[in-house]
N, C-alpha and C positions, 0 to 999 in steps of 0.2 A: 281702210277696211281690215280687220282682223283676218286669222287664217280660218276661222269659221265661218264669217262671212260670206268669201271668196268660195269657199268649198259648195253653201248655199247657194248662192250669184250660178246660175247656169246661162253661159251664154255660152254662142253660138258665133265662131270668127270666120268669117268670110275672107278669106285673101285672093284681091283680084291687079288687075291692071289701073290703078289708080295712084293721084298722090296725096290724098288725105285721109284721115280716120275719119270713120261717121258710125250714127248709132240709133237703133230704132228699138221698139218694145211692138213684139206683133200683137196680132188680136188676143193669140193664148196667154198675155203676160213674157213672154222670153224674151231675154236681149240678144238681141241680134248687132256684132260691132262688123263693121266693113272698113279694111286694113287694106294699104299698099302687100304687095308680092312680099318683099323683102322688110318688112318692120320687125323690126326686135318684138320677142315676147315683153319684156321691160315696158317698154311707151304702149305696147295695149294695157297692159295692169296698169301703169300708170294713168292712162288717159281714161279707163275704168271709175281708178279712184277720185278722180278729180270729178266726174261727173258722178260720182253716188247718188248726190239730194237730187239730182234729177233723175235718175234710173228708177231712186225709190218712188217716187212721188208718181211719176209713167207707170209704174207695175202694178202700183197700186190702183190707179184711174181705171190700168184696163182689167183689173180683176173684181170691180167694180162693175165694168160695164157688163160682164160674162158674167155674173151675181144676175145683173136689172134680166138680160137677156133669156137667161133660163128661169128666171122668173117667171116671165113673162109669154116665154114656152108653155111653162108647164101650166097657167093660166089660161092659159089659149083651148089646151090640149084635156085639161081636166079640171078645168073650175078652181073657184078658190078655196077648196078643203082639200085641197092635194098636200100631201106632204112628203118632202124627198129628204136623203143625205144623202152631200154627193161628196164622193169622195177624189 
């Protein structure tokens, strides 16, 4: 990942009482990583970049699925000549 990348990437570290990294993408699309207390900043970036094609490919599913969803609202809620931009 480049440094523009990185700067885009908004994730969210968690450090608790554990001893492995893990990593999830919530409903809004953010990555959320869950670190040991004491992990190097270093192996989270790294373990970031190792997993990119999979972060991207999550972030995108669920910003998709918030796409079908407010679709699907606004369907609901106003028929289908509604027209939104959401910013």
């Amino acid at each position: 990942m480049s440094g523009a990348d990185r700067s885009a990437l908004n994730a969210e570290i968690i450090r608790s009482k554990r001893k492995t990294l893990a990593m999830q993408i919530s409903d809004e699309g953010k990555l959320i990583v869950r670190v040991p207390l004491r992990c190097p900043n270093k192996e989270i970036v790294s373990f970031i970049e190792k997993n990119e094609k999979w972060i991207t490919a999550h972030i995108e599913k669920a910003n998709k699925q918030n796409e079908e969803r407010i679709a699907a609202v606004q369907e609901y809620l106003y028929g289908n000549n509604a027209e939104f931009n959401i910013i």
